[in-house]
MIDOSE-1310 file (N, C-alpha, C; in nm, 2 decimals, decimal comma, always signed):
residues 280
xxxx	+0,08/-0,12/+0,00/+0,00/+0,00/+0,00/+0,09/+0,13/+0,00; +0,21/+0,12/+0,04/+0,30/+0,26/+0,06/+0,35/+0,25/-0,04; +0,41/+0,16/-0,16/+0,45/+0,16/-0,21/+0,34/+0,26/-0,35; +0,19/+0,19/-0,36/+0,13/+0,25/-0,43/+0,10/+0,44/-0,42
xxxx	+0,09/+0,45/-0,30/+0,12/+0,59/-0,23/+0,21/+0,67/-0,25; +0,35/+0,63/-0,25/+0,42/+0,67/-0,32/+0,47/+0,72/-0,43; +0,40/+0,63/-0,52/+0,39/+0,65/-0,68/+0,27/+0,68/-0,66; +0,16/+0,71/-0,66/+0,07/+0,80/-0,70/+0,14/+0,98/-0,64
xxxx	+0,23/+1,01/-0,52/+0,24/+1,14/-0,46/+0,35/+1,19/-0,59; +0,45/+1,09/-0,70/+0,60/+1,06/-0,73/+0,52/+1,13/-0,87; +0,42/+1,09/-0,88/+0,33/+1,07/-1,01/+0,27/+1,21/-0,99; +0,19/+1,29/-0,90/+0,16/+1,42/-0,88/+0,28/+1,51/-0,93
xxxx	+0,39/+1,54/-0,80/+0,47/+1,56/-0,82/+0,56/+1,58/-0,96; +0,57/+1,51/-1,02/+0,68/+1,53/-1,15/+0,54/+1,55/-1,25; +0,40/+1,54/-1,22/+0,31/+1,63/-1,32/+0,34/+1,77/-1,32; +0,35/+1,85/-1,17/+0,37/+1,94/-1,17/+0,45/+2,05/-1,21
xxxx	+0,58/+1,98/-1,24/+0,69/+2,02/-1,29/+0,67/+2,08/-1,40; +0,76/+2,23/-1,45/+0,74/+2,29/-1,56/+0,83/+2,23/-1,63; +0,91/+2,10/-1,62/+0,98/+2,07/-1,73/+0,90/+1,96/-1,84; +0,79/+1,93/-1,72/+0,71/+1,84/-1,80/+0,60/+1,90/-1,86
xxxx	+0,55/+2,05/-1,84/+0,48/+2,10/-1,95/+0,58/+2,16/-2,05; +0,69/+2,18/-2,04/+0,77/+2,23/-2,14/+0,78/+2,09/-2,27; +0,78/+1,97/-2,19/+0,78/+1,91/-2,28/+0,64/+1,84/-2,36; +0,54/+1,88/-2,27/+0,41/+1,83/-2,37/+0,40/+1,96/-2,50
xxxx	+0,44/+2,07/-2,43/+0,37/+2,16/-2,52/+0,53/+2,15/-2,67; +0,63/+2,12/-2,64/+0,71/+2,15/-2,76/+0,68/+2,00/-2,83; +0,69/+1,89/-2,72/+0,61/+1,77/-2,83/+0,47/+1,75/-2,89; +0,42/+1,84/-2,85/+0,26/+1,90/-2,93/+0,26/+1,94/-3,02
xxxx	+0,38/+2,04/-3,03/+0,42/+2,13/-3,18/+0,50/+2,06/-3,24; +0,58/+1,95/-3,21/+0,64/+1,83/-3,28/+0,57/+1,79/-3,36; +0,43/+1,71/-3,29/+0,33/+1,65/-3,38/+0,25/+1,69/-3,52; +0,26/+1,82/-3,44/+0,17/+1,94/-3,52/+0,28/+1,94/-3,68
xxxx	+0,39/+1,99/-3,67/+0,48/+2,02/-3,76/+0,49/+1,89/-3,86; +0,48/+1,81/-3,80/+0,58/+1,64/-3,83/+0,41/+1,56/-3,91; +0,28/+1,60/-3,86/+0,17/+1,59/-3,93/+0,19/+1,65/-4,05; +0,17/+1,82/-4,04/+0,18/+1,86/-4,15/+0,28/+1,82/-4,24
xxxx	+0,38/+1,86/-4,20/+0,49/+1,83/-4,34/+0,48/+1,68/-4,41; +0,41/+1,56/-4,29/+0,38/+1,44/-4,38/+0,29/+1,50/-4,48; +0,21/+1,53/-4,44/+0,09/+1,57/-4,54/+0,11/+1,64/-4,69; +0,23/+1,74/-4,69/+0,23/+1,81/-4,78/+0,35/+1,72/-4,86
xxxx	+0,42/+1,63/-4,79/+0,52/+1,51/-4,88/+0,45/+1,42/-4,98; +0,31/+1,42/-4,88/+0,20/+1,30/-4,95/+0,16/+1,40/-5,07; +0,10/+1,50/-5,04/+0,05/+1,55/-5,13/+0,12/+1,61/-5,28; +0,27/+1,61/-5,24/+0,34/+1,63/-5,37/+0,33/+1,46/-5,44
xxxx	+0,40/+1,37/-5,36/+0,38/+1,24/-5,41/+0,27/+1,21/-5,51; +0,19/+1,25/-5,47/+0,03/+1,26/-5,58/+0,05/+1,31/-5,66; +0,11/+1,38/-5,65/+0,11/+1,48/-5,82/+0,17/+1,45/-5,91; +0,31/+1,33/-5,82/+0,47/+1,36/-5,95/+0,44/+1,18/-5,95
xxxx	+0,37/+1,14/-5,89/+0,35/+0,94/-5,93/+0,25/+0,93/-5,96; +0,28/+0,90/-6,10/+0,12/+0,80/-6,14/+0,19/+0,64/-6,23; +0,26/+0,58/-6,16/+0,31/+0,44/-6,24/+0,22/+0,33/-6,17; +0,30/+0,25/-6,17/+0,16/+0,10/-6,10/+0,22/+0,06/-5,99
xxxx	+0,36/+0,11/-6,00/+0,43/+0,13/-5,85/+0,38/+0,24/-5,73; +0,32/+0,28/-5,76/+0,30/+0,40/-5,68/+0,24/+0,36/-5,53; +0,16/+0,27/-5,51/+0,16/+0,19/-5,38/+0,29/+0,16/-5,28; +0,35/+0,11/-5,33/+0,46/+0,06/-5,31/+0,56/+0,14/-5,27
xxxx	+0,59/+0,25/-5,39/+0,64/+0,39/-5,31/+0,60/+0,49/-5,21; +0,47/+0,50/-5,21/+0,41/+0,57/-5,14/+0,43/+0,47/-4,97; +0,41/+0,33/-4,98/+0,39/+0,27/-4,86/+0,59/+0,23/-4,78; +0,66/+0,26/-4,86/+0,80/+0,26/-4,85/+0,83/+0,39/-4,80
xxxx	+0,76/+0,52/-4,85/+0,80/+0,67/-4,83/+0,74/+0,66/-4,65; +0,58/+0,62/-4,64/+0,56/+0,62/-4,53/+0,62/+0,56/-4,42; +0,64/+0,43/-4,43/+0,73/+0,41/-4,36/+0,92/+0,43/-4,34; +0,91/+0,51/-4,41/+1,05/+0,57/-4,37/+1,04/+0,68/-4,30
xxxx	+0,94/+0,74/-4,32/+0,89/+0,89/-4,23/+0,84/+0,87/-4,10; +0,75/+0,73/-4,09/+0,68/+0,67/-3,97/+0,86/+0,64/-3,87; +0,94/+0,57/-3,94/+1,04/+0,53/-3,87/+1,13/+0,67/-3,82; +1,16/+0,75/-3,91/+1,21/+0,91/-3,88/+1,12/+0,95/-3,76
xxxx	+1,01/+0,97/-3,78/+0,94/+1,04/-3,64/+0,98/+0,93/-3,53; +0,98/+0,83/-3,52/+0,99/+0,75/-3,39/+1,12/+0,73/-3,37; +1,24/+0,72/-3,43/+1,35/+0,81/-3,42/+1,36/+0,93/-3,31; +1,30/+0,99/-3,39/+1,31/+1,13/-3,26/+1,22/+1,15/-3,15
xxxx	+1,11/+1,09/-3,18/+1,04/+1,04/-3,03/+1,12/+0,95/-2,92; +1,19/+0,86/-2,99/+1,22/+0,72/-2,89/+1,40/+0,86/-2,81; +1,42/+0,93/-2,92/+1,56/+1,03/-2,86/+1,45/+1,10/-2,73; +1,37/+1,18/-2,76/+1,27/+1,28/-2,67/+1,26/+1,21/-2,55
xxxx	+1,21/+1,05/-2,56/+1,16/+1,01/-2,42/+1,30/+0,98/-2,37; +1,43/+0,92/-2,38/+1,56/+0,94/-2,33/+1,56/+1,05/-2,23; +1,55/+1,16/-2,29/+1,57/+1,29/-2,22/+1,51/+1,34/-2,13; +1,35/+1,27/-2,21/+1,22/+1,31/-2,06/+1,25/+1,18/-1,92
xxxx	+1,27/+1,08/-1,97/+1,32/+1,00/-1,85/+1,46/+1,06/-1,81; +1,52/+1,08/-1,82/+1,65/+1,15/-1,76/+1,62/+1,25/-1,69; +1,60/+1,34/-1,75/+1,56/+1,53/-1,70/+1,48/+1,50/-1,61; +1,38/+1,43/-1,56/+1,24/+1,42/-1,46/+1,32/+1,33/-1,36
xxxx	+1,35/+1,25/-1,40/+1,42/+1,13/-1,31/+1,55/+1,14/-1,20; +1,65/+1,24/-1,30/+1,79/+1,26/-1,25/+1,82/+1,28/-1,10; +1,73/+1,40/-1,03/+1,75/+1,45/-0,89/+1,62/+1,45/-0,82; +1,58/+1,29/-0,84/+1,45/+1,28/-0,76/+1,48/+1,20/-0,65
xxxx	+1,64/+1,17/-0,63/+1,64/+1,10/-0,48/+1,77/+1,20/-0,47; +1,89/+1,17/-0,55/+1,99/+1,29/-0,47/+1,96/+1,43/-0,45; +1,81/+1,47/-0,53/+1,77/+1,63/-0,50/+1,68/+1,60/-0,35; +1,67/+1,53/-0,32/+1,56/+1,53/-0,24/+1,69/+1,55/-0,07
xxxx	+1,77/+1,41/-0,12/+1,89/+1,39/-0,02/+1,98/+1,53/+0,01; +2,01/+1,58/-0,04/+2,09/+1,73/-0,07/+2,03/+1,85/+0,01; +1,88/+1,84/-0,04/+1,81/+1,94/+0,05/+1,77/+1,91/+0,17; +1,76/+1,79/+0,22/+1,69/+1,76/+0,35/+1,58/+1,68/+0,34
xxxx	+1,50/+1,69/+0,21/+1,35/+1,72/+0,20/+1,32/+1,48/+0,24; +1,41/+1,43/+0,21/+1,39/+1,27/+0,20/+1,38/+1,23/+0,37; +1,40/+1,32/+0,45/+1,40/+1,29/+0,63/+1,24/+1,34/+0,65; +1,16/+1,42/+0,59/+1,03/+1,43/+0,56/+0,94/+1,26/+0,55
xxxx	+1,01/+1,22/+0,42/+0,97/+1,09/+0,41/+0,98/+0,94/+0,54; +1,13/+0,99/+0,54/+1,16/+0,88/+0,61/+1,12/+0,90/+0,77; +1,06/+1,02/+0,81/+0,97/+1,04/+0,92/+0,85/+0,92/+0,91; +0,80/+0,89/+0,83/+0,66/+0,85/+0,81/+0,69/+0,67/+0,81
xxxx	+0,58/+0,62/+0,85/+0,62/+0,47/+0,88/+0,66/+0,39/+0,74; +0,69/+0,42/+0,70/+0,74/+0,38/+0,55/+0,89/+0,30/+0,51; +0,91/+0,23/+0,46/+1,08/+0,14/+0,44/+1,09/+0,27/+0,33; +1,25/+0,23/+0,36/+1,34/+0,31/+0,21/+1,29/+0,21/+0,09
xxxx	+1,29/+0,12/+0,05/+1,33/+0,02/-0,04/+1,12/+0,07/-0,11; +1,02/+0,09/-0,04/+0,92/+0,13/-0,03/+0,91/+0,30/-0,15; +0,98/+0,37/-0,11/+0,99/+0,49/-0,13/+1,06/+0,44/-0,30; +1,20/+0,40/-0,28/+1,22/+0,41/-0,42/+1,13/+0,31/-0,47
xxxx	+1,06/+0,24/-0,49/+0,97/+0,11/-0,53/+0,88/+0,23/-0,59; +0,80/+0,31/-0,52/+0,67/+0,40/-0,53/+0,74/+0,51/-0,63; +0,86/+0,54/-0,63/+0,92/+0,66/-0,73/+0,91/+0,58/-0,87; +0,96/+0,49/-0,84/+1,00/+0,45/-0,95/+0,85/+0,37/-1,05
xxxx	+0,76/+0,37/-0,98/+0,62/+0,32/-1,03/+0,55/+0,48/-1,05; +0,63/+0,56/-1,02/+0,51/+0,67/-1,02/+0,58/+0,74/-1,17; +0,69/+0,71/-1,19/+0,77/+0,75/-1,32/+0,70/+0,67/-1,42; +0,71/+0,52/-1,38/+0,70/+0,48/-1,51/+0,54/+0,51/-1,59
xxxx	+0,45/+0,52/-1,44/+0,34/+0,57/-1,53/+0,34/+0,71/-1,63; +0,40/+0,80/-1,57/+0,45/+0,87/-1,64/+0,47/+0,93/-1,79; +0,56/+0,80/-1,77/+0,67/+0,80/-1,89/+0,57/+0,72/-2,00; +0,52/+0,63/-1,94/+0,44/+0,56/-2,05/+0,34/+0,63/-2,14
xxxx	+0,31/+0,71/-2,01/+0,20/+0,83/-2,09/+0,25/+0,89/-2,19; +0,31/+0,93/-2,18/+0,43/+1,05/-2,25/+0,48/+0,97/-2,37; +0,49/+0,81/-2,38/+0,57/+0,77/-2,48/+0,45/+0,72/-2,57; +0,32/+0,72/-2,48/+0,16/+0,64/-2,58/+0,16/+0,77/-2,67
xxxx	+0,17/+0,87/-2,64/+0,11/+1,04/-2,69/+0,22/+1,06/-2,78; +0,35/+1,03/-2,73/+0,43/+1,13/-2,81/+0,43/+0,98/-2,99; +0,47/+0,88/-2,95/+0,44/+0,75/-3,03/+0,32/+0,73/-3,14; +0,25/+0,72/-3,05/+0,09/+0,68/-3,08/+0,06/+0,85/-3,23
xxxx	+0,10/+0,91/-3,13/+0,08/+1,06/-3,24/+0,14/+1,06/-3,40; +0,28/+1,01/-3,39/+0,36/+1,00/-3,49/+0,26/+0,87/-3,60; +0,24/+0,78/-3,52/+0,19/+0,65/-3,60/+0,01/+0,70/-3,65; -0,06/+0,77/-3,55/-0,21/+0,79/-3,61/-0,21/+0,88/-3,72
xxxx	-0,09/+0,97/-3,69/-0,10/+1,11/-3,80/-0,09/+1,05/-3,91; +0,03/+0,92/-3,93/+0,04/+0,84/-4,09/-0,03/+0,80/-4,09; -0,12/+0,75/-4,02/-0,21/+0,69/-4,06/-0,30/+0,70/-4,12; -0,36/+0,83/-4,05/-0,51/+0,90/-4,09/-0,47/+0,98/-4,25
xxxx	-0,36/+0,97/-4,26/-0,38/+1,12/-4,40/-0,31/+0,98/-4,51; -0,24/+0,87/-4,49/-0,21/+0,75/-4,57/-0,29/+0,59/-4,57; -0,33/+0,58/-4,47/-0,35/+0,45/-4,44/-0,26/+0,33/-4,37; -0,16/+0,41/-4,39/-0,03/+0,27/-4,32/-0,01/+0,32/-4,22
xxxx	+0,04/+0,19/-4,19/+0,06/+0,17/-4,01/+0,19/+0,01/-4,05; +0,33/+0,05/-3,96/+0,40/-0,01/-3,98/+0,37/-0,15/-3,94; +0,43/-0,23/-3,95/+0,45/-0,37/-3,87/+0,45/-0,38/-3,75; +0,43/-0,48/-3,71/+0,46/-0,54/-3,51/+0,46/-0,39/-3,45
xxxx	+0,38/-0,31/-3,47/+0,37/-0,18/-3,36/+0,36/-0,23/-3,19; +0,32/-0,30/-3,15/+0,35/-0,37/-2,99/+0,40/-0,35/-2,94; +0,54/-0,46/-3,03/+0,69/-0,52/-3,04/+0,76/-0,37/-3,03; +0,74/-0,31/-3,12/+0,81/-0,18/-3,15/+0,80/-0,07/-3,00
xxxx	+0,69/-0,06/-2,98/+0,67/+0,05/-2,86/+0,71/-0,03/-2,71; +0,71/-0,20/-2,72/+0,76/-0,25/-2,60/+0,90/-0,24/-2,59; +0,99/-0,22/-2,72/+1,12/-0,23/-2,67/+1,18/-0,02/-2,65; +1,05/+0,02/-2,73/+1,08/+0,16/-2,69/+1,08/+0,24/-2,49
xxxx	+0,93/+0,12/-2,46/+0,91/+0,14/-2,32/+0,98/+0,09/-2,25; +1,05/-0,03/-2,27/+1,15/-0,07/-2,20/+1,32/-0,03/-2,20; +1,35/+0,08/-2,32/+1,43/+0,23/-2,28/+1,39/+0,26/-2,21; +1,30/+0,31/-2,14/+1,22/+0,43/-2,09/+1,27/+0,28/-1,89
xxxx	+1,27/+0,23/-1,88/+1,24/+0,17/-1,77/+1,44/+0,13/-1,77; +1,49/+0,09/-1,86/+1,62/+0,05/-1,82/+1,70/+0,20/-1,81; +1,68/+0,34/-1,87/+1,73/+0,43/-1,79/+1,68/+0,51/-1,69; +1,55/+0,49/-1,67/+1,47/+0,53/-1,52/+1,57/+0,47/-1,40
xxxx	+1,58/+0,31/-1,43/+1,63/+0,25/-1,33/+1,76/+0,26/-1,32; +1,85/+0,29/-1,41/+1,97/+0,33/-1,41/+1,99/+0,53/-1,34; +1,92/+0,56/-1,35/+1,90/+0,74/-1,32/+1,86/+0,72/-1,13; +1,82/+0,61/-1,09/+1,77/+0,57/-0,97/+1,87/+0,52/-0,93
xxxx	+1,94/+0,45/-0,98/+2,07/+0,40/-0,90/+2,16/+0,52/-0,85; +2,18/+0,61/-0,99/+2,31/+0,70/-0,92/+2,26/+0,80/-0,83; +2,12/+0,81/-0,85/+2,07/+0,89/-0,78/+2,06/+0,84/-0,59; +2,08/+0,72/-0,61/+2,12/+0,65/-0,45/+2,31/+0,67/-0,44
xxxx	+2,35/+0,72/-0,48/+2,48/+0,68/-0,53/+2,55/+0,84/-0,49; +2,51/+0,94/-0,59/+2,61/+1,05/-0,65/+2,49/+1,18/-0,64; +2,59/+1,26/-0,63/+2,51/+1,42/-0,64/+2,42/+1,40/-0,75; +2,33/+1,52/-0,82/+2,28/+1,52/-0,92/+2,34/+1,55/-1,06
xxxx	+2,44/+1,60/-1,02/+2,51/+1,69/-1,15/+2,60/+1,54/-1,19; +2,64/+1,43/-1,10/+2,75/+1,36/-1,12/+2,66/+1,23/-1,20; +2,50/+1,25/-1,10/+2,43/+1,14/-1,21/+2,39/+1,16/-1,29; +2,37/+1,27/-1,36/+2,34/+1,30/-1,48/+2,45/+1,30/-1,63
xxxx	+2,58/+1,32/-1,56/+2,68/+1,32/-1,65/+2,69/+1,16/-1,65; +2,67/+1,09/-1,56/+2,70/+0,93/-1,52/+2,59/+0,91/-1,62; +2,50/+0,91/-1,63/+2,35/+0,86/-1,72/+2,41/+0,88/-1,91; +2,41/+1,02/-1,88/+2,44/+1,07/-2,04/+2,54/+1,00/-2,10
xxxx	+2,60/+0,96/-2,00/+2,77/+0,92/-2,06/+2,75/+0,79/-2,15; +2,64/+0,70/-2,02/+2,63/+0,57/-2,09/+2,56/+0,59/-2,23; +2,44/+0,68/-2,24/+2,36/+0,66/-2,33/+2,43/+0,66/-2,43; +2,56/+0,81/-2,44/+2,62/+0,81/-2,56/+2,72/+0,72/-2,61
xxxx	+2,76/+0,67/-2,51/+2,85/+0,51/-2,51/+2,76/+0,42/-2,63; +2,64/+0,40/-2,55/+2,58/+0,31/-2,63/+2,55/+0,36/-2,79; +2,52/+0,49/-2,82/+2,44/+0,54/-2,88/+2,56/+0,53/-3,06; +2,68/+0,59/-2,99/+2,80/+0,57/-3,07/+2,81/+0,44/-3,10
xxxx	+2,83/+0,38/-3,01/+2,87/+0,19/-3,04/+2,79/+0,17/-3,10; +2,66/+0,21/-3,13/+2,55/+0,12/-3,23/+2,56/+0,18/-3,35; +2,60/+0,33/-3,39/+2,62/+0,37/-3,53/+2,76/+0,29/-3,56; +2,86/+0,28/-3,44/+2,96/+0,19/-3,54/+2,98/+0,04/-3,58
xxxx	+2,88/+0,02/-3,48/+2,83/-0,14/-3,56/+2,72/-0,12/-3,66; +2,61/-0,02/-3,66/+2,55/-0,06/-3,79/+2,70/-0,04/-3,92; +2,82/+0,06/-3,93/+2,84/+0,11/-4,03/+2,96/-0,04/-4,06; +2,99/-0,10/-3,92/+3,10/-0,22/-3,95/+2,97/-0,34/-4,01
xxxx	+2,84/-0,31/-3,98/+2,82/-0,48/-4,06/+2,78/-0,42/-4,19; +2,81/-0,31/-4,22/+2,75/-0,26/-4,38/+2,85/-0,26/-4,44; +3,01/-0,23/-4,37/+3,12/-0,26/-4,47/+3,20/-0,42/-4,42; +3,13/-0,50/-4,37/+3,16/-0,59/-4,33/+3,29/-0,61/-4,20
xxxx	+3,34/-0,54/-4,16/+3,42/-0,50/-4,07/+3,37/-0,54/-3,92; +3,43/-0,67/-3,93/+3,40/-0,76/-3,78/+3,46/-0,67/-3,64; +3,59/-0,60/-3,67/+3,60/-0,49/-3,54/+3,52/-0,40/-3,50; +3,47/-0,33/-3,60/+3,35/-0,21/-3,59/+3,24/-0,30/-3,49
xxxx	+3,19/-0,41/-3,55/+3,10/-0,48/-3,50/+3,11/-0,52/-3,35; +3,19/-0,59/-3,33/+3,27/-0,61/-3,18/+3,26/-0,48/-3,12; +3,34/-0,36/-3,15/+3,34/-0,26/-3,09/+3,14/-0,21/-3,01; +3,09/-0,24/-3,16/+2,99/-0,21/-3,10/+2,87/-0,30/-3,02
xxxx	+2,91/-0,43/-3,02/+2,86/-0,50/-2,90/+2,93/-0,49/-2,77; +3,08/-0,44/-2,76/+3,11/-0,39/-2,63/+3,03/-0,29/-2,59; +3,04/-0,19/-2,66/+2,93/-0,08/-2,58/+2,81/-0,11/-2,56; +2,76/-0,20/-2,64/+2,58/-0,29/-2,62/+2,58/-0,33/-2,44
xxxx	+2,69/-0,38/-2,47/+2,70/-0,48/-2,31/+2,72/-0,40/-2,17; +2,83/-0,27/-2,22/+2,81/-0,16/-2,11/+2,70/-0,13/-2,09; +2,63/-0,08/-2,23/+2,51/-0,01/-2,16/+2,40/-0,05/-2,32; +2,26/-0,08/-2,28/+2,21/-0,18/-2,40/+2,08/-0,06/-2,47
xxxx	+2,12/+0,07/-2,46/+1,97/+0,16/-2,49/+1,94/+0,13/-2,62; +2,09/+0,16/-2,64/+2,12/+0,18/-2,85/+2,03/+0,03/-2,91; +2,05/-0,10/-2,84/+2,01/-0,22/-2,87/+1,89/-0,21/-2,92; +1,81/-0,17/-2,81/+1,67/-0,14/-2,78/+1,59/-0,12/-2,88
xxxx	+1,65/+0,04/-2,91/+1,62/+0,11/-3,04/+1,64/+0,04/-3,16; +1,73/+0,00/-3,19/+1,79/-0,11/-3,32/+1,67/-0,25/-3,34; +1,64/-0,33/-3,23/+1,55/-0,41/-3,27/+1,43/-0,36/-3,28; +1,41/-0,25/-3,18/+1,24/-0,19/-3,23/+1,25/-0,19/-3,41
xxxx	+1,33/-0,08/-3,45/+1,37/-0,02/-3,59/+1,36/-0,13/-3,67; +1,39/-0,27/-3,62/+1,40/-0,41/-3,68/+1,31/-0,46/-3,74; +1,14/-0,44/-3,60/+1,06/-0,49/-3,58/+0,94/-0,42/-3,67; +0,99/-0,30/-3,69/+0,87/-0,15/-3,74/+0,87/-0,19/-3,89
xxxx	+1,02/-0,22/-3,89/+1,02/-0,20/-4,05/+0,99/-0,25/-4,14; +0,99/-0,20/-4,32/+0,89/-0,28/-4,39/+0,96/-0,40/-4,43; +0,86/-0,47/-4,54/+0,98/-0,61/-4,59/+1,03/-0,55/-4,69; +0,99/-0,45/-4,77/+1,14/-0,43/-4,87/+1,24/-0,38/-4,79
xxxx	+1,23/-0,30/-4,69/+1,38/-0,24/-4,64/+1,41/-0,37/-4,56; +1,36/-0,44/-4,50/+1,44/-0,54/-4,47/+1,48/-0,64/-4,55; +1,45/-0,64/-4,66/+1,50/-0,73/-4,75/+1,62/-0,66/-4,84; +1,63/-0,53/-4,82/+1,74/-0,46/-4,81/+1,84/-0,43/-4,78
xxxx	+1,82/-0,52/-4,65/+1,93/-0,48/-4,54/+1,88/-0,43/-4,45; +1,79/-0,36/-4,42/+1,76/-0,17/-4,35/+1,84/-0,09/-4,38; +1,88/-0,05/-4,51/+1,96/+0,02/-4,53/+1,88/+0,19/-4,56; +1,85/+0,24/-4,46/+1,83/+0,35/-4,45/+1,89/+0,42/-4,26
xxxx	+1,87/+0,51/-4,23/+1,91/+0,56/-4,15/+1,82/+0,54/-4,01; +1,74/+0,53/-4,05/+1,62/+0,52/-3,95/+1,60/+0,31/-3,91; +1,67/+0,27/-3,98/+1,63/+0,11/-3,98/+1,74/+0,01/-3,91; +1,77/-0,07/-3,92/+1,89/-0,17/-3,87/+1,93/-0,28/-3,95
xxxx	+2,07/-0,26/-3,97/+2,15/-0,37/-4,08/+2,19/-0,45/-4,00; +2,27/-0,44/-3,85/+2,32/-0,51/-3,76/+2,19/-0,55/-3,66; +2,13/-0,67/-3,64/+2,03/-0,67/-3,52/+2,00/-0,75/-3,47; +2,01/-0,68/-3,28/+2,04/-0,73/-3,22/+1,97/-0,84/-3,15
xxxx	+2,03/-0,96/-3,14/+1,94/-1,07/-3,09/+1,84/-1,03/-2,98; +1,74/-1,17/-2,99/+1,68/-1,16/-2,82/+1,78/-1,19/-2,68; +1,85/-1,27/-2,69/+1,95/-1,27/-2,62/+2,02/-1,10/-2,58; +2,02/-1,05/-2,66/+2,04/-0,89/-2,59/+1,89/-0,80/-2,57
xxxx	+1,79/-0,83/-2,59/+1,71/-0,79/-2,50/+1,68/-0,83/-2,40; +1,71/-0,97/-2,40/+1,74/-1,07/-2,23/+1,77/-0,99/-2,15; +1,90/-0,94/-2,21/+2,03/-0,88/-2,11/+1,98/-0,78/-2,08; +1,90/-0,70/-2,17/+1,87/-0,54/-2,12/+1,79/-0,55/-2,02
xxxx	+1,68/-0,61/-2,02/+1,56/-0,65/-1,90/+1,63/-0,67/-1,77; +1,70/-0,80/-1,77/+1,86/-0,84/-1,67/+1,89/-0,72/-1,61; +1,94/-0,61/-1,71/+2,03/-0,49/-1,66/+1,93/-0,38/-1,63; +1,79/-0,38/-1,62/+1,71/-0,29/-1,60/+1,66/-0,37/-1,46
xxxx	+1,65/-0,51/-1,43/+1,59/-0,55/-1,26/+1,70/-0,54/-1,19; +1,84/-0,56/-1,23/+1,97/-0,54/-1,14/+1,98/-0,38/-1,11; +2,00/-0,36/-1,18/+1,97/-0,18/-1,17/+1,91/-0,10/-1,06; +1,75/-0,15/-1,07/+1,66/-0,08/-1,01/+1,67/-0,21/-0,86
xxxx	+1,72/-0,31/-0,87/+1,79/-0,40/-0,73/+1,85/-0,31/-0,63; +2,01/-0,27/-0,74/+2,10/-0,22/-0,72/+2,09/-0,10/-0,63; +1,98/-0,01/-0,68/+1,97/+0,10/-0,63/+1,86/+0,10/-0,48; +1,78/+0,01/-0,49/+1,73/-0,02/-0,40/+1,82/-0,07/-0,27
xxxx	+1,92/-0,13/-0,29/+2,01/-0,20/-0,19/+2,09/-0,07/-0,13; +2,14/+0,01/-0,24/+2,24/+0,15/-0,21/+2,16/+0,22/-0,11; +2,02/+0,22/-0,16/+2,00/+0,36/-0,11/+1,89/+0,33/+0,06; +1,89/+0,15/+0,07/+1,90/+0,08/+0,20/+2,05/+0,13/+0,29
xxxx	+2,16/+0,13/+0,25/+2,23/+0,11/+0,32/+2,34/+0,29/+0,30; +2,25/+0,39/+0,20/+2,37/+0,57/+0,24/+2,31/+0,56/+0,36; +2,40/+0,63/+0,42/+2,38/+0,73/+0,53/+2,34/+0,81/+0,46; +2,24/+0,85/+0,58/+2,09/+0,99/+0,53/+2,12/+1,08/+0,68
């Protein structure tokens, strides 16, 4: 029961924040912009195709734009789980404000349990709206809708949960400023490692590749993204390779989504155990 208490006060709380209206309202005008300009791509496409291909292209154009928008959605929620997340136990520790809590009959292990349920409702919201937006807008003005959409938004949500729980560890761990440079660091670890394994399995270059499952294994966001991208995409670009920007040449087994899941319950363990045993 404290635990759900928690996360419903965690869930208040980070509503109220102006960082979280800063981000509904600039990802509002995302939608807004990212609707229209599909619309006026579609609408030149009408003009300059009239072959027997034209399905085909049109359903290839869409999904390369469906994959571009979720692209920068699946980047957006990274950020909104970081930014919201980063100093909601070392800001709390720093100021005093967590001996408030720990007044009340409640365990530590309780507290982060309820933060970290009151995020993820959150976040999920945030990732249905900002997601869901990019995929109805093609939809309604084209008719397509990519593949395995589920598959696609489950490995997007479970970013959203393996750096929550990672942003919760340091935050049992390190100042704010130190977990947030500690968080960023991994993402771009990973983020780099996966453009140089997509570009080593496109020129065949088994080091590139290696290089970029070491960083997979440090930290597995990039992974994440890459099988979604896997899962979204059409059969000609996969029978292409995924040779576009938005897609995946290299991709990554279930065995490394295993791991990410693995490295998202040890994590959010991890931090539970830490922030049992700072001195407060």
């Amino acid at each position: 029961m404290a635990v759900w208490v928690m996360a419903r006060l965690t869930f208040r709380e980070a509503a109220r924040r102006k960082i979280l209206l800063a981000a509904l309202v600039f990802g509002g005008l995302f939608l807004v912009i990212y609707a229209v300009g599909f619309y006026l791509i579609r609408q030149e496409y009408d003009k300059t195709l009239f072959s027997s291909q034209r399905f085909l292209i049109i359903s290839e154009m869409s999904n390369f734009l469906v994959m571009a928008g979720l692209y920068t959605v699946n980047f957006l929620t990274v950020m909104m789980t970081v930014l919201t997340s980063v100093d909601t136990l070392s800001g709390e520790i720093s100021s005093g404000t967590i001996h408030t809590l720990l007044s009340k009959p409640v365990k530590r292990w309780q507290i982060l349990a309820g933060k970290w349920l009151g995020f993820v409702g959150l976040l999920t919201l945030y990732l249905l709206m900002m997601a869901g937006g990019v995929v109805l807008s093609v939809s309604i003005i084209t008719g397509y809708a990519p593949p395995n959409l589920l598959a696609g938004f489950a490995l997007m949500w479970l970013t959203c949960l393996l750096l929550l729980s990672v942003s919760l560890l340091g935050g049992s761990l390190f100042s704010t400023l130190a977990n947030g440079v500690m968080v960023f660091g991994l993402f771009g670890v990973s983020f780099i490692g996966g453009w140089i394994e997509q570009f080593g399995a496109l020129m065949k270059n088994q080091t590139a590749i290696n290089i970029g499952i070491i960083s997979s294994l440090i930290f597995p966001s990039e992974s994440l993204w890459r099988r979604a991208a896997y899962e979204m995409q059409s059969p000609l670009s996969g029978a292409l390779g995924g040779a576009t920007p938005f897609s995946s040449i290299s991709v990554p087994s279930l065995l490394m989504i295993g791991y990410a899941v693995f490295y998202t319950i040890a994590s959010l363990f991890l931090a539970i155990r830490a922030f049992n045993r700072r001195d407060l």
